[in-house]
C-alpha positions in Angstrom: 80.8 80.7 77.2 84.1 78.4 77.3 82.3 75.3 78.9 79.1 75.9 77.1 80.9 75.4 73.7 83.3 72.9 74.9 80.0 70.8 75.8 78.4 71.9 72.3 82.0 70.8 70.7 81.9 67.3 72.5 78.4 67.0 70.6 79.4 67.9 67.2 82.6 65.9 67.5 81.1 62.6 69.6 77.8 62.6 69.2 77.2 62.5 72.5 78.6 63.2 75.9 79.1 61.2 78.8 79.0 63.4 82.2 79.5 61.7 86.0 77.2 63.4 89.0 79.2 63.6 91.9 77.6 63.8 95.2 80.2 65.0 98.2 78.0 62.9 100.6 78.1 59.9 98.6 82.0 59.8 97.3 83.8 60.5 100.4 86.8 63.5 100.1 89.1 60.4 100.5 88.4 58.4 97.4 87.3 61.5 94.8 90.9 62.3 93.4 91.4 58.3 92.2 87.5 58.3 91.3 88.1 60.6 88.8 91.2 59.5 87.9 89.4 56.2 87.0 86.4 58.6 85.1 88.8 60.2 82.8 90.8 57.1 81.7 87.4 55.6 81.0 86.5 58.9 78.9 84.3 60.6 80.7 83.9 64.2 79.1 83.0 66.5 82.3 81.9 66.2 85.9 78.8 67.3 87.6 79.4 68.3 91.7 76.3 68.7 93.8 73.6 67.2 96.2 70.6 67.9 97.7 71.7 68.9 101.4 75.9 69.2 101.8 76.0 67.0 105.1 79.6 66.8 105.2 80.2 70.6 104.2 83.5 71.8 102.6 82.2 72.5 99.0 84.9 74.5 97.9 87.6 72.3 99.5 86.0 69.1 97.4 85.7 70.9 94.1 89.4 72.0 94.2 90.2 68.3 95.6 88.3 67.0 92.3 90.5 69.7 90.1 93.5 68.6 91.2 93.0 65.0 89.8 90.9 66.1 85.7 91.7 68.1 83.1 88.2 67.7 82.7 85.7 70.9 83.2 84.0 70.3 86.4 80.5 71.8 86.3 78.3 72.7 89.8 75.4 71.2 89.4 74.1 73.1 92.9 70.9 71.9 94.8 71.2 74.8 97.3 72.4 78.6 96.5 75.6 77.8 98.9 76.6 75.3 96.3 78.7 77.9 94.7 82.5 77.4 94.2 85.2 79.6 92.7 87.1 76.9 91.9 85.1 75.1 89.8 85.3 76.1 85.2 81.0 76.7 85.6 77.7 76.1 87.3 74.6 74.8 85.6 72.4 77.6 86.4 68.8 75.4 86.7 65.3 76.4 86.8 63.0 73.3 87.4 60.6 74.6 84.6 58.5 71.2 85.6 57.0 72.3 88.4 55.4 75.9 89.6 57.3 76.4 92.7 58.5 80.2 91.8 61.7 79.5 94.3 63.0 77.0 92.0 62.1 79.1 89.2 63.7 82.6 89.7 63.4 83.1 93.8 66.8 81.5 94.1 68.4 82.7 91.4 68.1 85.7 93.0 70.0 84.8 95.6 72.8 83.0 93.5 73.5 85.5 90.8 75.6 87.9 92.7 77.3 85.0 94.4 78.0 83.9 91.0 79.2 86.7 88.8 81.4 87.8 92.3 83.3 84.6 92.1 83.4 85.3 88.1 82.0 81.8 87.4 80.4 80.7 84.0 76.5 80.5 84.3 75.2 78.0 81.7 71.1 78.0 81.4 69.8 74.9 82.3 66.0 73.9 81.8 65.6 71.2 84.9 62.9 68.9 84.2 61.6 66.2 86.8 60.0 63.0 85.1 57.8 61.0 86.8 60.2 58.1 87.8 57.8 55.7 89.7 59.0 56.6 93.4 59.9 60.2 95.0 63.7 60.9 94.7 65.5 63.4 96.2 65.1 66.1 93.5 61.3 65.8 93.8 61.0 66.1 97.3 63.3 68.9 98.6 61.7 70.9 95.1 58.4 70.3 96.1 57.4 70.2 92.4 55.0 68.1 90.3 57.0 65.3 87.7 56.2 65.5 84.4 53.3 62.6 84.0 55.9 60.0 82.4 53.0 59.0 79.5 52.7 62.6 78.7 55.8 63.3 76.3 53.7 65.9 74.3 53.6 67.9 77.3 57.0 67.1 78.0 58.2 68.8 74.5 55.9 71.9 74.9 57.3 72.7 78.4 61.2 72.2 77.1 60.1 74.7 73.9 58.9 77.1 76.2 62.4 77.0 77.8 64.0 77.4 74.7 62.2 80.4 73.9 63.0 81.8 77.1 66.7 81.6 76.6 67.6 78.1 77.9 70.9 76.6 76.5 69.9 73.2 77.9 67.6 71.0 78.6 67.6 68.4 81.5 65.6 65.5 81.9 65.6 63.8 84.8 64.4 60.7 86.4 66.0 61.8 90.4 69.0 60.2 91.7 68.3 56.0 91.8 65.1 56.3 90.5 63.2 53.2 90.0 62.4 54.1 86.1 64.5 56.3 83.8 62.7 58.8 81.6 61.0 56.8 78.7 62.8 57.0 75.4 59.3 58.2 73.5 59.8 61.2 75.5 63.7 61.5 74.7 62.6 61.1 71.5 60.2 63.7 71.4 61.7 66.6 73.2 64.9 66.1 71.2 62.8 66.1 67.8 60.5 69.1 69.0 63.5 71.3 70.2 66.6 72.4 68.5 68.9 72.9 71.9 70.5 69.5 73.3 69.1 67.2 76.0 70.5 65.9 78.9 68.9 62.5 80.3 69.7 61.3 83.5 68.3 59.4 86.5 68.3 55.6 86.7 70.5 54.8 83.9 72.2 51.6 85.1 73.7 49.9 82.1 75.6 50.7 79.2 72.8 49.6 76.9 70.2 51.7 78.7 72.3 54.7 78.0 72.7 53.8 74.3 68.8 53.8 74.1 68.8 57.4 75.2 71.2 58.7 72.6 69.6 56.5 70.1 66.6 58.7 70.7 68.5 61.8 70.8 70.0 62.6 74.0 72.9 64.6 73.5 74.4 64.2 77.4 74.3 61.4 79.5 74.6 61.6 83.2 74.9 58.7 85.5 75.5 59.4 89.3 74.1 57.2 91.9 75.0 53.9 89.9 78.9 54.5 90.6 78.7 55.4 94.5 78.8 51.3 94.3 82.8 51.1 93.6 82.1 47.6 92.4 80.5 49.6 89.2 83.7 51.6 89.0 85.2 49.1 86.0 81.8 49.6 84.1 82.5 53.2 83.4 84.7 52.8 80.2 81.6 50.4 78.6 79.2 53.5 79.4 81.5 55.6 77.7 82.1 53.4 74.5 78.0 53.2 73.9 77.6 57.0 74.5 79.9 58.2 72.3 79.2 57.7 68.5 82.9 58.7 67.4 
């Protein structure tokens, strides 16, 4: 429970959070250390490490590359059941509650749960919900899962309560990696109000002001990813910080 309460403390003491996505494939082994150099002079609260396929391999050898350079908690956020690293503080531990596909929903987790109490990391339970983004992102494809309609917010909220009941210590909304529309603050709004656990919004978020819309509606975690694989964006990073956090 150690990086499960530091995120609930970064809540109660911040507001909100601000987490970066990492993707190997994107942020070459080269350039990670001074990325997150760059993240945690900025105040960025915790990192996210995953993708969707690993095409350069050498998880474990990035994750400890990434520790070496934060004091920050880094967090596997894995899109395959290999994605699991000894190295890292914990691993989001998602079910895409969204869709119907029973592999993404225990078949998996199956598979991942031995791996993951072997190498004695902390499983935090993530609800994983994909919002209908206007185009088909990575997430949505290699899931092979349904969005939430992104008009429907009502059945957004019902779906992240049914999580809740189910034991979920997070919720997850989000848009896919570069998506073309983020998920709409009436349904931030509305799952925050309708659950008591704290949402994560991410996908799409590419300005400071956007982000501050979402925590204005009640997101509790930001995540941007994709936006900073541009290293001209790499300066923005302290703004995104500054209208995340409320203290």
């Amino acid at each position: 429970m150690k990086i499960l309460n530091y995120i609930y403390d970064i809540i109660e003491k911040r507001g909100a959070g601000y987490f970066i996505l990492i993707d190997p494939d994107k942020i070459p082994f080269e350039e990670a250390g001074r990325f997150v150099k760059i993240c945690e002079e900025s105040d960025v609260d915790a990192f996210l490490i995953g993708d969707s396929l690993t095409m350069n391999g050498g998880f474990d050898k990035y994750i400890i590359e990434i520790k070496k350079n934060t004091s920050k908690p880094v967090i596997v956020f894995p899109g395959a059941v290999t994605q699991v690293s000894a190295s890292a503080d914990a691993v989001f531990f998602l079910s895409v509650v969204s869709g119907r596909n029973p592999e993404h929903l225990i078949g998996k987790h199956v598979l991942a749960a031995p791996m993951i109490k072997n190498v004695g990391l902390e499983p935090i339970p993530v609800a994983y919900m994909l919002i209908e983004s206007g185009s088909v992102t990575t997430a949505l494809y290699m899931s092979g899962s349904q969005p939430v309609p992104r008009n429907k917010p009502e059945i957004a909220a019902a779906t992240a309560l049914a999580a809740e009941y189910l034991g979920m210590k997070l919720i997850y909304l989000e848009a896919g990696s570069g998506a073309d529309n983020t998920t709409p603050n009436e349904m931030v709004k509305v799952v925050s109000d309708y659950c008591s656990i704290p949402v994560i919004v991410g996908g799409g978020i590419k300005t400071p002001e956007c982000a501050k819309e979402k925590v204005d509606n009640g997101a509790k975690i930001i995540v941007t990813g994709n936006f900073f694989e541009d290293k001209k964006n790499w300066s923005l990073i302290k703004d995104f910080a500054a209208a995340i956090h409320k203290n």
